[in-house]
C-alpha positions as CSV (number, residue, x, y, z in Angstrom):
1,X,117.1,72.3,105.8
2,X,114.4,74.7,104.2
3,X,114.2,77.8,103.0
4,X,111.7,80.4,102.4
5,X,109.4,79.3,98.9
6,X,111.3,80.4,95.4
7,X,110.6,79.1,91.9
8,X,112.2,75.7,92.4
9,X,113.9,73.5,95.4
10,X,117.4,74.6,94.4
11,X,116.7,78.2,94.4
12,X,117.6,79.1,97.4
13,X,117.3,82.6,97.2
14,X,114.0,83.9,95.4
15,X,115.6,85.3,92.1
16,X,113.0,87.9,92.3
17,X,114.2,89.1,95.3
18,X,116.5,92.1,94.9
19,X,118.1,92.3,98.1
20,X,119.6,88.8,97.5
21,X,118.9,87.8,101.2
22,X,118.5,84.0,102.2
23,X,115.4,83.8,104.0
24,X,114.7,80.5,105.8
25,X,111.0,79.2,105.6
26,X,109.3,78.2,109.3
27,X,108.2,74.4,109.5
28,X,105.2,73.3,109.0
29,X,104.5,70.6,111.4
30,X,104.7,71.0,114.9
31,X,103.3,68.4,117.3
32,X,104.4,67.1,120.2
33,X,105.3,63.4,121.7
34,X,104.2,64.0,126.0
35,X,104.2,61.7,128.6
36,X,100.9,63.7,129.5
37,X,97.9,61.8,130.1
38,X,95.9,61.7,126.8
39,X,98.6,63.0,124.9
40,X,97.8,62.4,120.9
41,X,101.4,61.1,120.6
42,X,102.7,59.6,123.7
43,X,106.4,58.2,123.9
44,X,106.5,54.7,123.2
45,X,109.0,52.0,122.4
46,X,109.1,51.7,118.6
47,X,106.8,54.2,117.4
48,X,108.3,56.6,116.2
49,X,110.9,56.8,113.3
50,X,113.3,59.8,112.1
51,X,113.9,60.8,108.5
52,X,117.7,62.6,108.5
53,X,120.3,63.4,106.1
54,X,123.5,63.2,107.5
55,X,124.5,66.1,105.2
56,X,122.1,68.6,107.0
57,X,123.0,70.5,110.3
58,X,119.7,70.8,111.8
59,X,119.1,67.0,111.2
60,X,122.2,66.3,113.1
61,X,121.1,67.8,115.9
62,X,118.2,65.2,116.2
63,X,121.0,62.2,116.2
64,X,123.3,63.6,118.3
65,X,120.3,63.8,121.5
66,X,118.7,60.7,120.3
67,X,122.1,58.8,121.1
68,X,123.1,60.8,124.1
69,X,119.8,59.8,125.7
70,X,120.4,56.2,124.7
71,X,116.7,56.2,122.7
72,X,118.4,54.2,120.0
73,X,116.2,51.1,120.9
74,X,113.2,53.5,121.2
75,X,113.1,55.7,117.9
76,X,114.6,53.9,114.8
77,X,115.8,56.4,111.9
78,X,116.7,56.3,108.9
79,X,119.0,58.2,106.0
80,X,118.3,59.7,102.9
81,X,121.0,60.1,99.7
82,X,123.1,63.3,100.1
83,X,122.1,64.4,96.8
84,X,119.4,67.2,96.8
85,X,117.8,67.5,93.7
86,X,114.7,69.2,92.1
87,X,112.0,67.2,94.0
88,X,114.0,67.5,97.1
89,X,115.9,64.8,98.8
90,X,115.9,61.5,98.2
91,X,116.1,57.9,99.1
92,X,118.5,55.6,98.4
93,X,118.1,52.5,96.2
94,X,118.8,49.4,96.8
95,X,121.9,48.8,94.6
96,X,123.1,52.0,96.2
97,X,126.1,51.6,98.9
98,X,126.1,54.7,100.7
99,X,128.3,55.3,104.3
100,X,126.3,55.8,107.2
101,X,124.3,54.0,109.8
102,X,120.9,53.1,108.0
103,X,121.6,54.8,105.0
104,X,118.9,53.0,103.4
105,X,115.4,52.5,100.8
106,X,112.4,54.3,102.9
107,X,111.6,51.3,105.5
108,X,108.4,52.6,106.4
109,X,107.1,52.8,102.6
110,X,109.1,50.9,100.1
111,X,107.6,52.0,97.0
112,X,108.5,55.5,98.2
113,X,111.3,57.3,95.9
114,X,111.4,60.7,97.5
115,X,110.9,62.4,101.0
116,X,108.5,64.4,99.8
117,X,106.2,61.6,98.9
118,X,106.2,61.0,103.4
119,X,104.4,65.1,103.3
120,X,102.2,64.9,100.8
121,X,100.8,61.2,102.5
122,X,100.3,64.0,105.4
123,X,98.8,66.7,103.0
124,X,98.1,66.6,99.2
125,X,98.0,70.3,99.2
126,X,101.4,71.1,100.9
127,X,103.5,73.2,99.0
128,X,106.7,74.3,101.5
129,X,110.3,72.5,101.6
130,X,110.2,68.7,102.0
131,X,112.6,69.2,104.6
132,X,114.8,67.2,106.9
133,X,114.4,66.1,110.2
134,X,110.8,64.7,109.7
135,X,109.8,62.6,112.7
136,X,106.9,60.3,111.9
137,X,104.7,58.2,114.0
138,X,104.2,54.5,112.6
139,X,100.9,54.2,114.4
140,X,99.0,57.2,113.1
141,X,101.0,57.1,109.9
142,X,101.5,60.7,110.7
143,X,104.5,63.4,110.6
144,X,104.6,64.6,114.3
145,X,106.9,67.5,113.4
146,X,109.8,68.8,111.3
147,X,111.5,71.2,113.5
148,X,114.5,70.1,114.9
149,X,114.5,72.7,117.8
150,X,111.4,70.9,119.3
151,X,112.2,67.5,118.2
152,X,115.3,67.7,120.0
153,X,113.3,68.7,123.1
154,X,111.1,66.2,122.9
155,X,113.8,63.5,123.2
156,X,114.9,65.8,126.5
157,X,112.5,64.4,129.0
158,X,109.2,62.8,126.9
159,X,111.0,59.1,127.3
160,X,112.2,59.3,130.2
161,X,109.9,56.8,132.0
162,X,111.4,53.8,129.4
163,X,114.9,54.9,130.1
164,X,117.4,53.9,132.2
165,X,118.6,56.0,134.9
166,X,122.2,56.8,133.4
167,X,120.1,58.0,130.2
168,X,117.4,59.8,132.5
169,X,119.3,62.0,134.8
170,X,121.3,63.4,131.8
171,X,119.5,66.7,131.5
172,X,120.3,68.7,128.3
173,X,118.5,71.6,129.2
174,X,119.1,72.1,133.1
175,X,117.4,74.5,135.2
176,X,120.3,76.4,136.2
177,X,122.1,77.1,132.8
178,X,118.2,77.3,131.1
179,X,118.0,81.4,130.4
180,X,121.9,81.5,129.7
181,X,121.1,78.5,126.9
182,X,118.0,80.4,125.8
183,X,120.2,84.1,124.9
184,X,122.2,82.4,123.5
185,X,120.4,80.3,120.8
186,X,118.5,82.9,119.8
187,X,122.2,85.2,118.6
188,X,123.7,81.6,117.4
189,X,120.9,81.0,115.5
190,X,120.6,83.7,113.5
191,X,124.2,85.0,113.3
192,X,126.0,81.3,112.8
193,X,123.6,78.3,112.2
194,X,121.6,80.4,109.6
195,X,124.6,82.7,109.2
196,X,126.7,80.5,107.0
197,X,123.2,79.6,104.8
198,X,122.9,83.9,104.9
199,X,126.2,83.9,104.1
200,X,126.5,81.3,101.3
201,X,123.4,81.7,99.6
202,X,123.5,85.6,99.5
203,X,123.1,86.6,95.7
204,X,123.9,90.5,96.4
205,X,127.7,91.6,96.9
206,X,125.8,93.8,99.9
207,X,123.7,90.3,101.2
208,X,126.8,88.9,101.3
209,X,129.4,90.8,103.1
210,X,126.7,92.0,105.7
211,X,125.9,88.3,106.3
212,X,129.8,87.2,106.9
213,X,130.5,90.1,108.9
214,X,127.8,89.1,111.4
215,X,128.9,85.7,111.2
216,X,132.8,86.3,112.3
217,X,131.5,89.0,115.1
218,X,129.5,86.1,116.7
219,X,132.2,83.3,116.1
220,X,134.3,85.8,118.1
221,X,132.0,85.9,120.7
222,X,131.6,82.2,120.9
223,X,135.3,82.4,120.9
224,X,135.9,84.4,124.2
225,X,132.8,82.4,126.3
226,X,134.6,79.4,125.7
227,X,138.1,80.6,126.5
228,X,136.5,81.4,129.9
229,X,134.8,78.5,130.0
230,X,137.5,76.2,129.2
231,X,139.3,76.7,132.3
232,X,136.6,74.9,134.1
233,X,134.8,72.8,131.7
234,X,135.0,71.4,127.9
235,X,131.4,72.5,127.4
236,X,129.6,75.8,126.3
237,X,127.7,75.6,129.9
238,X,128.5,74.2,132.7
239,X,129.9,70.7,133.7
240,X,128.1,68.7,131.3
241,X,127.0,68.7,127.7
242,X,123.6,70.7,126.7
243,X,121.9,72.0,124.6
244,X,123.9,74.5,124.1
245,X,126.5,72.1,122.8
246,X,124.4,69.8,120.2
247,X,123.1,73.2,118.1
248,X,126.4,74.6,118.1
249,X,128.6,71.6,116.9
250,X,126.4,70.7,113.6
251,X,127.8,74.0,112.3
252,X,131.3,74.3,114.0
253,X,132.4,70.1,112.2
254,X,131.0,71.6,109.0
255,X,132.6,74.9,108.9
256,X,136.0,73.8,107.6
257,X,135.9,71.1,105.4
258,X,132.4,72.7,103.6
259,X,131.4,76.7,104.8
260,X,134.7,78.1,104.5
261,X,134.9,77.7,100.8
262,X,131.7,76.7,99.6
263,X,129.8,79.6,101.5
264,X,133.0,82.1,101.4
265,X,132.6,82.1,105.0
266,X,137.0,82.5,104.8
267,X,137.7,85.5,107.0
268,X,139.1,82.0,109.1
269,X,139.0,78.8,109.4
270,X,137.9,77.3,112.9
271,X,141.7,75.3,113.2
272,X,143.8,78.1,112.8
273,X,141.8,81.0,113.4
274,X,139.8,80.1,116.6
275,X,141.5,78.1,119.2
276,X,139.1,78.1,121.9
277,X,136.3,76.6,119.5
278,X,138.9,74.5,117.9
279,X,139.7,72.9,121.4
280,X,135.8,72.2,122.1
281,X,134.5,71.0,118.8
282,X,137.6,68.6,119.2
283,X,136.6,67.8,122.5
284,X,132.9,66.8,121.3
285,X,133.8,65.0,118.7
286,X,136.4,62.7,119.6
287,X,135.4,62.0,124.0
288,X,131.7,61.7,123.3
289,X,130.7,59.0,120.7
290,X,127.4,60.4,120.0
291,X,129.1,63.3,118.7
292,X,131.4,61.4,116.4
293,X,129.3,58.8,115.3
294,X,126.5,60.9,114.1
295,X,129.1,63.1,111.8
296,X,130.0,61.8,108.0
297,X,132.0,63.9,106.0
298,X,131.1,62.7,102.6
299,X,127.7,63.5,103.0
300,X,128.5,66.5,104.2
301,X,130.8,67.2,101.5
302,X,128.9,65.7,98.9
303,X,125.9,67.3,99.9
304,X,126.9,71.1,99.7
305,X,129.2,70.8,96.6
306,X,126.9,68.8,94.5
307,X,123.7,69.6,95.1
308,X,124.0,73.3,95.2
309,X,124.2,74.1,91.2
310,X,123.5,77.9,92.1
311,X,126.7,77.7,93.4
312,X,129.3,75.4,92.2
313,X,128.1,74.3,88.9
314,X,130.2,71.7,88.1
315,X,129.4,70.2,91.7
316,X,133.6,69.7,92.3
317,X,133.8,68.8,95.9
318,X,137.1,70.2,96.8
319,X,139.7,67.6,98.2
320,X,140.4,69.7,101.7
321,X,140.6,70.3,104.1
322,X,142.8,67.1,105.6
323,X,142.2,66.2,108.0
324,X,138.3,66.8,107.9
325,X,138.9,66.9,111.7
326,X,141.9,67.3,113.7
327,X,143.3,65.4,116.4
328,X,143.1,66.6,119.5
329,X,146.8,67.0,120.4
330,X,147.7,68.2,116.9
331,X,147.3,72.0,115.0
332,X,147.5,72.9,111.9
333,X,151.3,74.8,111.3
334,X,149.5,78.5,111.6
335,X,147.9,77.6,115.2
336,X,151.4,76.1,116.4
C-alpha cells in the first residue's frame, strides 16, 4: 500500500496539498525473477520469500497467484502486524498471537522490528513508503521488487519449469482474453482499486464526491460485464480464473465490511446493491481455496479502522457487517 510522500507515514494526503487528492506513490523496486539464461534472479526452489500484510489489497493479490500456481513449496512468505503506525508496518513479536498463516517475527532477520528496516538493508538513503508486497531474494539478500502488478506476473510463467503440470497449464494471463484483461485493468485500477483509497482519503468535499462518483460509475460497469458473463462463466473472462479475477477480488471482499463506511464509499454496498458482483466475489471466495484462504477479516478490519487516525480517531472498528461474507445461497433481506 503506498502513497505519494507527505509529512509523515499516516498522512495520506499531503496537508499542503489544496486539492485534497490522494495521490499514490510508484514503487521503487522493480526487478524481475526469469527463467532466461543469465537472468540476475532466476526461479528457484526456496529463494525467494514474500513480505504481506493480509490487511492490504495489493499484497493479496500476490497470495492469491502464489497458491493458485501451487508455489507454496517454492516461495515461503511471511505476515506483518495489521497495525500501521508512524515507521510503517510492522512485525509481530513473539508473545504476539495474531490469525493468519505465518503471521510471524521477521524469519529472515530476527532482530528486525519494522519492514522498513528490510529497505533501508537495500538502500540507506531510501526515503518512499516502506510498502507491502516486498519480495526478497534470500541469496543476494536483495528486494527483487515491490510492485504487486509485476510480482504477480512473475509467479505467472517464471516457475513453471519446477511445477507440476496441473499448476503449469493454468495460465492467468491467456493469450486470447490478454488485450480485454489489459483495458480493463487500466479503468479498474484507477477508478476502483485506487478509487476507494481516492475516495477515502480525499480531504476536499470536491476530492471526495468526484472520487465516489467515478468509483460507483465503474462498479456499474463491472456490474453489467459480469451479468453477461455469468451466463457462461463465474469469471470476469472467460472459462477460467485470470488475472482479471485476482486484482478485482482484493477490493470487491473488502468493500463491505471496511470501504463502505470507513472510506464513505456508501452509494451501495456490494450485497444488496450489486448482484452480479455479489454472485462472483461469492463464487471466488468460497469454490476456490486460494481465494478464501488468503482473505482475513480482522486484519482487514483492524487494519483500516485503527491505523488510519486521519480518519477514525478513536480507531473503533465497527462490528458489521455480519456476515463479513455471505453464503452463496443466502442475500441480505434488500437483495431478496
Amino acid at each position: 500500500m503506498a502513497t505519494g510522500t507527505s509529512g509523515k507515514i499516516t498522512d495520506w494526503v499531503n496537508p499542503n496539498d489544496k486539492s485534497g487528492e490522494f495521490k499514490r506513490q510508484q514503487s521503487v523496486f522493480r526487478d524481475w525473477i526469469s527463467r532466461e539464461a543469465g537472468a540476475q534472479f532466476p526461479p528457484e526452489k526456496g529463494r525467494y520469500h514474500l513480505y504481506v500484510s493480509y490487511a492490504c489489497p495489493w499484497a493479496h493479490r500476490t497470495l492469491i497467484t502464489r497458491k493458485l500456481k501451487g508455489l507454496e513449496d517454492i516461495i515461503s512468505f511471511s505476515s506483518v502486524h495489521w497495525h500501521l503506525g508512524e515507521k510503517g508496518w510492522r512485525f509481530v513479536t513473539p508473545d504476539e498471537d495474531l490469525p493468519g498463516e505465518n503471521t510471524i517475527p521477521d524469519p529472515l532477520h530476527p532482530d528486525f522490528t519494522h519492514l522498513r528496516e528490510i529497505y533501508f538493508s537495500n538502500d540507506p538513503d531510501y526515503t518512499g513508503r516502506f510498502t507491502v508486497p516486498v519480495l526478497f531474494d534470500k541469496k543476494t539478500k536483495r528486494i527483487v521488487s515491490n510492485e504487486s502488478a509485476e510480482i504477480i506476473r512473475m509467479l505467472y510463467y517464471e516457475f513453471d519449469d519446477l511445477l507440476p503440470e496441473q499448476y503449469k497449464k493454468l495460465d492467468l494471463l491467456p493469450q486470447a482474453h490478454r488485450s480485454a484483461i489489459e483495458a480493463s485493468n487500466e479503468w479498474i485500477y484507477n477508478d476502483i482499486n485506487n478509487g476507494v483509497y481516492k475516495s477515502g482519503f480525499a480531504t476536499t468535499q470536491e476530492a471526495y464526491e468526484k472520487a465516489v462518483t467515478t468509483l460507483f460509475a465503474s462498479l456499474d460497469k463491472v456490474e453489467a460485464h459480469l451479468s453477461k458473463q455469468s451466463t457462461t462463466s463465474p469469471f470476469f473472462f472467460g472459462e477460467t480464473v485470470t488475472e482479471a479475477d485476482i486484482r478485482l477480488f482484493t477490493t470487491i471482499i473488502r468493500f463491505d465490511p471496511v470501504y463502505v463506511q470507513h472510506f464513505k464509499c456508501n452509494l451501495r454496498d456490494i450485497r444488496s446493491g450489486f448482484p452480479a458482483i455479489h454472485r462472483w466475489v461469492r463464487g471466488l471466495y468460497w469454490d476456490l481455496p486460494a481465494f478464501r484462504e488468503t482473505t482475513d477479516f480482522e486484519h482487514i478490519k483492524k487494519h483500516y479502522t485503527k491505523s488510519h487516525k486521519q480518519i477514525n480517531q478513536f480507531a473503533i472498528t465497527p462490528l458489521g457487517p455480519v456476515p463479513d461474507i455471505l453464503p452463496k445461497d443466502e442475500e441480505v433481506r434488500a437483495a431478496r
